[in-house]
N, C-alpha and C positions, 0 to 999 in steps of 0.2 A: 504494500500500500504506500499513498505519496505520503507526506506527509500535511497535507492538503485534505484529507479526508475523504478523496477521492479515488478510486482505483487505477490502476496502470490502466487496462485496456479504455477506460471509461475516456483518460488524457488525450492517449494517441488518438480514438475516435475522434474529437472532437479537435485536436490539432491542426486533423483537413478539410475540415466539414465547409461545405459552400450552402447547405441547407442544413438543415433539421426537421426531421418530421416529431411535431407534438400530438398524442393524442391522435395520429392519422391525418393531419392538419402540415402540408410540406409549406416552411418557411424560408425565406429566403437568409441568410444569416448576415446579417450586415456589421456585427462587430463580436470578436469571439478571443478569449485570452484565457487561454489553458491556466487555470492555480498554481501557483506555485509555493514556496515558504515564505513568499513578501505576499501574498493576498491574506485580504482578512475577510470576513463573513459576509459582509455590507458590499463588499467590489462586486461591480457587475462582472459575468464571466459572459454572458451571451446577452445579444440584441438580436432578432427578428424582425420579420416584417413578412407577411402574408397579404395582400391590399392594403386596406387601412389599420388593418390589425396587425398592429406592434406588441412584441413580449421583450421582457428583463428577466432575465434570471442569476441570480446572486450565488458566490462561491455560495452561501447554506443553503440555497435551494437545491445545488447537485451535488453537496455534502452526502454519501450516505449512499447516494445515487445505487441499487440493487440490478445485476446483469440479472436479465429473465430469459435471454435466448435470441437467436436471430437476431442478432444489433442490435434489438432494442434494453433501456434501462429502465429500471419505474424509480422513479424520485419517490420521500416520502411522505408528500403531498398528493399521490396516487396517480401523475401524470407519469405517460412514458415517453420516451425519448429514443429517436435512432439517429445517430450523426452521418449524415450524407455527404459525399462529393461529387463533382463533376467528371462525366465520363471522359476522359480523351484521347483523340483518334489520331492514328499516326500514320 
């Protein structure tokens, strides 16, 4: 585990992420900073943006964050979470 509260695979997913699907809901991720031992609870780690619908979520909302399978995590505020990137063709 980091010492961020967060697990290894949980960091790396989200390392490359260009979206996030919440809840089955794909967001576009517009700002994303993987925890480290200089974040505190209150730092935002992810911004979103779906239309007009914008999400935050704080190092303590993916504190904890539980792997359930298939990429996806459940935070424990019941939402889940799968960290996405972009496909690219070469």
């Amino acid at each position: 585990m980091l010492t961020t509260g967060i697990s290894r695979p949980l960091a790396e997913a989200m390392g490359d992420a260009d979206f996030v699907l919440i809840d089955g809901v794909v967001f576009l991720t517009e700002y994303l900073r993987v925890p480290d031992q200089d974040t505190v609870a209150d730092d935002i780690v992810l911004e979103a943006k779906h239309g007009d619908t914008e999400i935050a979520l704080t190092r303590e909302d993916i504190d904890g964050a539980e792997y359930i399978g298939e990429g996806l995590y459940q935070l424990r505020s019941g939402a889940r979470l799968c960290f996405l990137s972009s496909a690219t063709v070469h």
